[in-house]
N, C-alpha and C positions, 0 to 999 in steps of 0.2 A: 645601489638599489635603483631600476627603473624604475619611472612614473610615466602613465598614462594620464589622457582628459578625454572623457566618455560622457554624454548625456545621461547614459544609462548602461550599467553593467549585466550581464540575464548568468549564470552562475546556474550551470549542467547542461548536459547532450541530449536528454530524451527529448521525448514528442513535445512536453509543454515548453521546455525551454530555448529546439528552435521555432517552438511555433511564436513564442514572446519576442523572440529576436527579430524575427521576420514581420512583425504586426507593428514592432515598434519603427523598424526602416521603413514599413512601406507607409504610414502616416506622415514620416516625414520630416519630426519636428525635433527629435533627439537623435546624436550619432549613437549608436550601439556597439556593445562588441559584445563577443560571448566566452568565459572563462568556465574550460573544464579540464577535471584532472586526468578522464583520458575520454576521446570524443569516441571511442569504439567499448567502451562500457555503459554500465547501467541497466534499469530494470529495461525501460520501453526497449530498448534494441534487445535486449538477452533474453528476454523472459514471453511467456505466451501459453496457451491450455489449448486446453482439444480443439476447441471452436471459439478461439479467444474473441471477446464482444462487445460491441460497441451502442451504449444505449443514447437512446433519442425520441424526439418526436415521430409516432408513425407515420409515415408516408407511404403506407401504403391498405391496400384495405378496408373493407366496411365497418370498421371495431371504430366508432368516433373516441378521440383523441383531444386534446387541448393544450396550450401552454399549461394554466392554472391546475389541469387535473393532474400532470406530470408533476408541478409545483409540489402538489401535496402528495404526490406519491412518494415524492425524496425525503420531505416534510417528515412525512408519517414513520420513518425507520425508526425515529428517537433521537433526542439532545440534538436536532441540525436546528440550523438558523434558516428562518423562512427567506430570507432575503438572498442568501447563496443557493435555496435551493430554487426559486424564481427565477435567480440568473443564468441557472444552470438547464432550465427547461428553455427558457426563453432563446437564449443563443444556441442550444443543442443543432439544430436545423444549419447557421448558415458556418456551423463550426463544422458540421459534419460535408456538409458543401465545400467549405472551402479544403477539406482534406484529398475529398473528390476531384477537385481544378488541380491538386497538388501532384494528382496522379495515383489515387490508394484505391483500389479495382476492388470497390463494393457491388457485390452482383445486385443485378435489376433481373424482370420477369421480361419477356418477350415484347413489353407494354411502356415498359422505362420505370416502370415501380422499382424502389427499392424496399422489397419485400423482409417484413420482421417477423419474429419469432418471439416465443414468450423468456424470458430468463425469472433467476432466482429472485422473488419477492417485486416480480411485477406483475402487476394485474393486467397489463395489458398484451401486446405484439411489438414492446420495441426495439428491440435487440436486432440488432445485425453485426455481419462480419466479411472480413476479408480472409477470413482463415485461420490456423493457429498462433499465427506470426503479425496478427493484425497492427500489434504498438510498433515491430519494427518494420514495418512498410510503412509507416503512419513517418518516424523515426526517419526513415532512407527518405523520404517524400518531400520533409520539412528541410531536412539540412539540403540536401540538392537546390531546395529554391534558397535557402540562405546564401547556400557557394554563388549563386547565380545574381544576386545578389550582392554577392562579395563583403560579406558582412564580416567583419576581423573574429578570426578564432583564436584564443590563445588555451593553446591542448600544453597537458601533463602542467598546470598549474591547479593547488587546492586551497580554496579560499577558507585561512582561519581566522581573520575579524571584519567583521562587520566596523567601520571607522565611524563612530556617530559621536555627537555634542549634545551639551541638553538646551533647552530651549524652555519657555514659561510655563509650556502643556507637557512635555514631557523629554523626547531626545529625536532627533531627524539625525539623518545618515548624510555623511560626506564624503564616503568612500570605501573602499576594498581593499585589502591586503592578503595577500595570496605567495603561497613559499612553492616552487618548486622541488623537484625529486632530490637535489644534491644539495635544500637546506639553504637557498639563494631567495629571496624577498621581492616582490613586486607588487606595485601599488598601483590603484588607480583612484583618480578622483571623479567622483561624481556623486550628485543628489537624490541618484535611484537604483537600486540594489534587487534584482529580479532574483528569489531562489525557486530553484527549478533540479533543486538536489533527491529528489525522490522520498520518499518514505526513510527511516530508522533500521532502516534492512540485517545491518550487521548487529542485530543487539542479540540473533537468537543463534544458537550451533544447529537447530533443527531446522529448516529454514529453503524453502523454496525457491527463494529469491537469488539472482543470479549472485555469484560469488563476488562479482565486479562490482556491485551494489550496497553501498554500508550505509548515505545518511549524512546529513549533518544538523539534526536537530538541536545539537547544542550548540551551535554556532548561531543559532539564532536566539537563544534562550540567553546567551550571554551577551548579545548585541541589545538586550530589552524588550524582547519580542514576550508575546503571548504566547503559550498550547493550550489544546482542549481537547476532551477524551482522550487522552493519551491511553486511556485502559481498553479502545477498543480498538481491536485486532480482528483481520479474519486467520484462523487456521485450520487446516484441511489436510485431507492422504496426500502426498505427495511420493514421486521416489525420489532416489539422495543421492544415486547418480546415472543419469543425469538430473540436474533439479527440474522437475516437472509435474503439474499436476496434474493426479489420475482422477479428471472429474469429466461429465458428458459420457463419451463412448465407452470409456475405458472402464465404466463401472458400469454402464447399462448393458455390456455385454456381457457380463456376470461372471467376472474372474476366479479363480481359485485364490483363498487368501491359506498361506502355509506361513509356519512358524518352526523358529528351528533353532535348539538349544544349543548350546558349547558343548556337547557330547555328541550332535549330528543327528539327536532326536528328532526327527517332523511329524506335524500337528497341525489338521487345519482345527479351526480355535471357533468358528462362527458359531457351530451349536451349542456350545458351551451355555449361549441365550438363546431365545428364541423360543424357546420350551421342544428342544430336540429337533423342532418343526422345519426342515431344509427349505423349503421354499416359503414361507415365513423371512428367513434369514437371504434367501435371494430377490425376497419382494424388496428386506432393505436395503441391501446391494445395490439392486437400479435404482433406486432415488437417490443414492447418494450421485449419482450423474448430474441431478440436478440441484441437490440438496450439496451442494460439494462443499461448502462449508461447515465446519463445528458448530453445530449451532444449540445451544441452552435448553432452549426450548422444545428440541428434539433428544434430551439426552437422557429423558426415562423412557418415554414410551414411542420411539421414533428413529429416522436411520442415524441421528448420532451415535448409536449407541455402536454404531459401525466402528469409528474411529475410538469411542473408550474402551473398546475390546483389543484394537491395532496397540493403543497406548498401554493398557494394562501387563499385555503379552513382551511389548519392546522396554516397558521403562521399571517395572515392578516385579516382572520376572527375570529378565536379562536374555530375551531371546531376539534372536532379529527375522522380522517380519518381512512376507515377500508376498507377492502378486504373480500366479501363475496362468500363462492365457492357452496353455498347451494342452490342459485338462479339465474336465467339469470339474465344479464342484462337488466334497460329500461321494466322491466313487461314483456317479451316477455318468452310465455309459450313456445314457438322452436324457435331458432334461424333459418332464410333461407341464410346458409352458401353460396350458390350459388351469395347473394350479397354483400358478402366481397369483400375484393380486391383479385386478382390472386393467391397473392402470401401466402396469410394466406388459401384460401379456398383450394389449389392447397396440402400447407402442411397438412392442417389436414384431407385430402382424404386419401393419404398417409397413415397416421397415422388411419384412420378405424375410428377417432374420428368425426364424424360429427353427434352428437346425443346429448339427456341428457341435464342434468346441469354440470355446471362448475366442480363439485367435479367430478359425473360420468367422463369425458372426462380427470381427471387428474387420476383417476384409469386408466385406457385403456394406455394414452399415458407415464405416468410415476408412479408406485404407489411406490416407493422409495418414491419419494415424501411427501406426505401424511406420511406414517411412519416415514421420518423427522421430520416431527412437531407433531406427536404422542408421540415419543421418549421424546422432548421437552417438554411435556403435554398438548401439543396443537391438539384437535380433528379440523380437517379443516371442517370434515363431521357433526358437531354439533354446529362450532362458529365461527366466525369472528375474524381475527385479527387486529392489528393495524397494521396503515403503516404510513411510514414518508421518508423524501427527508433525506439518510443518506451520510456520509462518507464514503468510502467504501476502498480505496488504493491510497499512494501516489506513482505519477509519478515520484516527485522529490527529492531529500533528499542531501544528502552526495556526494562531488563531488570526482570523480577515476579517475585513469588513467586505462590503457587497461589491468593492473595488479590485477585492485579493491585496489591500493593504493589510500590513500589519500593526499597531499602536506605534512602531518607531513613524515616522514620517520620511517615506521615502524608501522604507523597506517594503517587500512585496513577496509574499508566496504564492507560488503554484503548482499544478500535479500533486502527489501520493505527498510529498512535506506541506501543504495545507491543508489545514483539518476542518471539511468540510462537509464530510458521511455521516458523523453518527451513528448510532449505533449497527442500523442494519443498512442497506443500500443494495440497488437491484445490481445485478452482474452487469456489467462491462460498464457502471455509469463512473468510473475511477476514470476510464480514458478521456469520455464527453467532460468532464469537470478540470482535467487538464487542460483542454483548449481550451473551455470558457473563461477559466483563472487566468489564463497566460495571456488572450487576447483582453479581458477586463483590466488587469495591470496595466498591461501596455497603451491602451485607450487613455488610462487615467495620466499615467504620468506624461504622458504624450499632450496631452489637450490641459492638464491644471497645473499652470506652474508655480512652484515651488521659489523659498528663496535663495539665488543663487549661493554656492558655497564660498566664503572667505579664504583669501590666503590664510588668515590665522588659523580659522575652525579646523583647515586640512591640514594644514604643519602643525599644529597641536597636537591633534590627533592623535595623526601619523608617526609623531615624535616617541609620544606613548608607548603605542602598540612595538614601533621598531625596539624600543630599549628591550619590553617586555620578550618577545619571540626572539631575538639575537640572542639575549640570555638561555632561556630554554633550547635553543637549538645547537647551542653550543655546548651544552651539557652532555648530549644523546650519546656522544660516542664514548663520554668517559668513565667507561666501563663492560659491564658485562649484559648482552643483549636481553630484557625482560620483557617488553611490548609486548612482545607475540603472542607471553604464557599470559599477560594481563585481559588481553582480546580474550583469548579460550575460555579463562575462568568467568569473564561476565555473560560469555554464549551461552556457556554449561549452564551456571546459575539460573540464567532467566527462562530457557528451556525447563529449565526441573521446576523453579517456582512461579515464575510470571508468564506463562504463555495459556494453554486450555484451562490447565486443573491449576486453580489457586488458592493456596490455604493461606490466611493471613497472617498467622506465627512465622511460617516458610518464609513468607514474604521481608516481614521485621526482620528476619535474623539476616537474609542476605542485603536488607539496605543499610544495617548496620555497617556490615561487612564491607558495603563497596565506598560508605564513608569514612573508612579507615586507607581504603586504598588511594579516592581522589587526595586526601592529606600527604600521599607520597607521590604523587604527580609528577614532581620534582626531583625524583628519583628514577626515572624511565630512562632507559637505553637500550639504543637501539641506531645502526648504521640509515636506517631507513626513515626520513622525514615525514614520508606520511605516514606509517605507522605508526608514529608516533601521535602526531594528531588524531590520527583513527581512533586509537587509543583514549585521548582526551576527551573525544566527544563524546566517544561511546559512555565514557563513566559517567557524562554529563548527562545524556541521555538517559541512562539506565537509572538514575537517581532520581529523575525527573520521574519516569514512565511506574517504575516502583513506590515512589512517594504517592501518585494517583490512585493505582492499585491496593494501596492500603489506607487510604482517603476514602475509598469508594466503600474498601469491605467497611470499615467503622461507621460508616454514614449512610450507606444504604444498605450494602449488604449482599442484595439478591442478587440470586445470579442473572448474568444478560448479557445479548448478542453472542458471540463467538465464546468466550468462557463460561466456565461453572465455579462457583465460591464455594467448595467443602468445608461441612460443616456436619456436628455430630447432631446438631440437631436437623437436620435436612434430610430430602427424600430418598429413597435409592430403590431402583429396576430390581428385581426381587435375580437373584441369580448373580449382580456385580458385587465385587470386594465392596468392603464398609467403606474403604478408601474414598469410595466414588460416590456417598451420600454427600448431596448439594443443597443449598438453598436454592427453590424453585425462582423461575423468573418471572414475580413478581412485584409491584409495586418498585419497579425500577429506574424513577426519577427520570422519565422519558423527555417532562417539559423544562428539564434543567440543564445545563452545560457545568461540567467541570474543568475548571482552568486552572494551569500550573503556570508559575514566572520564579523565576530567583529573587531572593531579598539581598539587601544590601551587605548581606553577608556572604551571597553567592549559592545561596543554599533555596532550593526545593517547595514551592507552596502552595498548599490546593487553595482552590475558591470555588464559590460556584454563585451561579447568576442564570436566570430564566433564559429561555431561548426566545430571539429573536424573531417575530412573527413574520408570518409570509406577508409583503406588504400588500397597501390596496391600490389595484391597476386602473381605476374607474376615470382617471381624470381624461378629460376629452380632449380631442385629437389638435385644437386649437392649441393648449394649455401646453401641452407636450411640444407642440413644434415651434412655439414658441421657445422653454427651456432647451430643445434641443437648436434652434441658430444662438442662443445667447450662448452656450457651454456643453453642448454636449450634453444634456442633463446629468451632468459628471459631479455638480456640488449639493 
């Protein structure tokens, strides 16, 4: 086994983890390296939407703006910590700055403004973008300055333990162990452990997220870490292949939605609701461009009802659902845009687009677009895609403090694996929350030092962990390969019962189910080492994320953000299956956090604890620069 000695390890390839890489070499004060299991996967480089977006302070515009009033914009989604979402307003500005020095070509007006726009669940103008592809420019922009940099990569290694000791408060981290693809062990030491592994990606089969993209939330849950919200999720139309969300254009150009049975039957399905009324049904069409999430609170009398019509027709009937941009909707040779509602006919006046079919009006108003799914090998102009109700981004994950540590000392999350959204969050603030996590870690462990790690504490360890993973890895091949059926059946599972529509019986019966399976862990085989851990974590994951979701329904119940809790006593859209009666989203424990950890049995355990208030910024400029020459105001 090699061993490395690193100040600090950052552990994934997206935007936040080389931006932690990068923030930590240029301060100075720790060597860094960065271990990923392949530097050309993941969400930030794979993944992206119509007008994928970057939210921040405005900078531009008459609309007044502030740190504080962004503060409580983040605040106000539900179960967030005021303190993360302060840091996250506060640093928006020179994070978005420094992406800019980086070279990521966010357009400006004639003026040098960099001009915003309004996104989902913000009251103001501050969204901007570089396109649809904004994480992976963000992604090419960071590692080029890393390379440049020269900062040690160590690609096609996946880290499966976090190495920690305990300590009088609780456990701090001494190191990393990480197996390569042929099942070979490499360690490194050190007293800071950056995870920059993205969100729980692979837990769903339905699932938006790029295929490269699965997760290693249980690799932190078994290192001693915190989560919180793990019950919230966004999930939205998507199609399945290519993975991509049809949110923005792609709905406010007013698609055909067909359906199409195992016999070759087609069906468009929209008026089914609506009360027969077509443009009714095209008024909710365009908002779901903006409303592109599943959202609770839209899902009796609002355009979710878009996606539990998608889900109704794909998962209860058995038909597969498609997106057609070649013909109107409903047979109508013109649409009479004058009787949509205001606010669709009002925007695509606007936009010049009130003509044509669906494809023409997606040329006019976006023909990126279109060349997205060309690229893809998808002609929009010649075929129909599929669509399905996917997973799209967790709100919740890994719990931090205002540093993006986590309760181990010396452990650190950042991006889509800390959970730092709550329940609702405005479009593109997942990206700005990535830099601020990754540059926050790196600040901290850079400027507060820790105490060095011991010969013993790291050969202890390390001693440990080696026996345990040699053992396990040498079992994989001795037999018949199962991994792969183990992944499928927890996708399937959590798509049917933990993702939109949650019933809590549903729920119990599959966490029973996947506690019978982690007890055969030890049973998995498979030629492929990281399948095998995929495998592991996922189940670790899925027990965690399912044990919240049935925390939640017993304890509070209502439904909220992205899902609905069915329930016989609950509401229902006059026209939808019984199926789809919810408890409304109400009285939904907005100023609480629920947190899950392992007990000492290894097993699964909600908590919950008040949320964290936005702090007070009042103290004067003396006070402050003084704290900030003694420490950085870092303690």
């Amino acid at each position: 086994m090699i061993i490395y000695e690193y100040g600090a390890v950052v552990v994934g390839s997206g935007a936040a983890g080389w931006n932690a890489a990068c923030r930590i070499a240029s301060f100075g004060k720790k060597t860094v390296a960065l271990v990923t299991e392949n530097v050309l996967a993941g969400t930030s480089r794979n993944a992206g939407s119509d007008k994928q977006t970057y939210y921040k302070l405005s900078l531009s515009g008459s609309h007044p703006d502030s740190i504080c009033a962004m503060a409580e914009d983040l605040f106000a989604g539900g179960a967030v910590d005021g303190d993360n979402a302060l840091c996250e307003a506060a640093l928006s500005v020179p994070c978005f700055l420094n992406l800019v020095s980086a070279g990521v070509e966010f357009p400006t007006d004639r003026y040098g403004c960099y001009t915003g726009y309004k996104t989902d669940h913000d009251p103001g103008e501050r969204a901007t973008s570089a396109g649809p592809l904004t994480s992976k420019f963000m992604t090419e922009a960071l590692e080029k300055r890393a390379r440049e940099m020269k900062i040690p990569v160590f690609d096609h290694l996946t880290a499966v333990e976090v190495l920690t000791v305990p300590t009088k408060t609780g456990r701090k981290t001494v190191g990393l162990l990480c197996v390569d693809e042929k099942g070979g062990l490499t360690a490194f030491r050190t007293e800071n452990v950056v995870l920059c592994t993205g969100g729980p990606a692979g837990l769903y089969a339905d699932s938006v997220y790029p295929a490269s993209q699965t997760g290693s939330t249980g690799l932190a849950l078994r290192a001693g870490a915190e989560t919180q919200n793990l019950t919230e999720w966004q999930y939205g139309l998507a199609t399945v292949s290519p993975r991509w969300n049809v949110s923005g254009t792609y709905m406010q150009v007013l698609p055909c939605f067909v359906s199409v049975g195992e016999d070759g039957d087609e069906r468009e399905f929209l008026l089914d609701d609506f009360g027969g009324d077509p443009y009714a049904a095209l008024s909710a069409v365009f908002l779901k461009g903006y409303q592109w999430p599943f959202d609770s609170a839209k899902a009796e009398n609002g355009s979710s009802v878009i996606d539990l019509l998608v889900y109704r027709e794909e998962k209860m009937k058995g038909r597969r659902v498609y997106l057609d941009y070649r013909k109107n909707p409903f047979g109508l040779k013109e649409i009479d845009f004058s009787r949509l509602s205001d606010e669709a006919r009002v925007y695509l006046e606007k936009c010049a687009a009130c003509f044509g079919t669906p494809i023409e009006r997606l040329e006019k108003m976006n023909a990126p677009a279109i060349a997205l799914y060309r690229s893809k090998g998808v002609d929009l102009a010649s075929e129909r895609v599929k669509i399905a109700l996917c997973a799209q981004h967790h709100n919740g994950g890994i719990s931090v403090d205002h540093h993006w540590q986590t309760r181990v000392t010396g452990l650190y999350a950042a991006g889509e694996c800390a959970g730092t959204h709550g329940v609702r969050r405005p479009g593109g603030s997942a990206l700005n929350a990535g830099q601020v996590g990754s540059l926050r870690a790196a600040e901290h462990l850079s400027f507060i030092e820790k105490a060095p790690v011991t010969d013993a504490e790291f050969e202890t360890a390390l001693a440990d962990a080696e026996k345990t993973h040699l053992a396990f890895l040498s079992s994989l091949t001795d037999g018949e390969e199962n991994a792969l059926s183990l992944i499928r059946r927890v996708r399937d599972g959590m798509s049917k019962v933990g993702a939109a529509i949650r019933e809590p019986d549903a729920i119990a019966a599959f966490l029973s189910e996947l506690k019978k399976e982690e007890e055969n862990l030890s049973s998995l085989r498979t030629p492929d080492a990281f399948a095998a851990y995929r495998a592991k974590d996922l189940i670790v994951t899925a027990l965690a994320v399912l044990t919240a979701m049935l925390d939640y329904a017993e304890t509070v119940g209502a439904s909220r953000g992205s899902a609905i809790t069915v329930s016989k006593n609950g509401v229902l859209r006059p026209g939808l299956p019984e199926a789809f009666r919810f408890l409304p989203p109400t009285g939904t424990a907005a100023d609480r956090i629920q947190t899950v950890s392992l007990d000492g049995e290894g097993q699964p355990k909600a908590a919950w604890r008040p949320v964290r208030p936005i702090p007070d910024t009042s103290d004067s400029f003396e006070v402050v620069w003084q704290g900030y020459r003694e420490n950085r105001n870092l303690k």
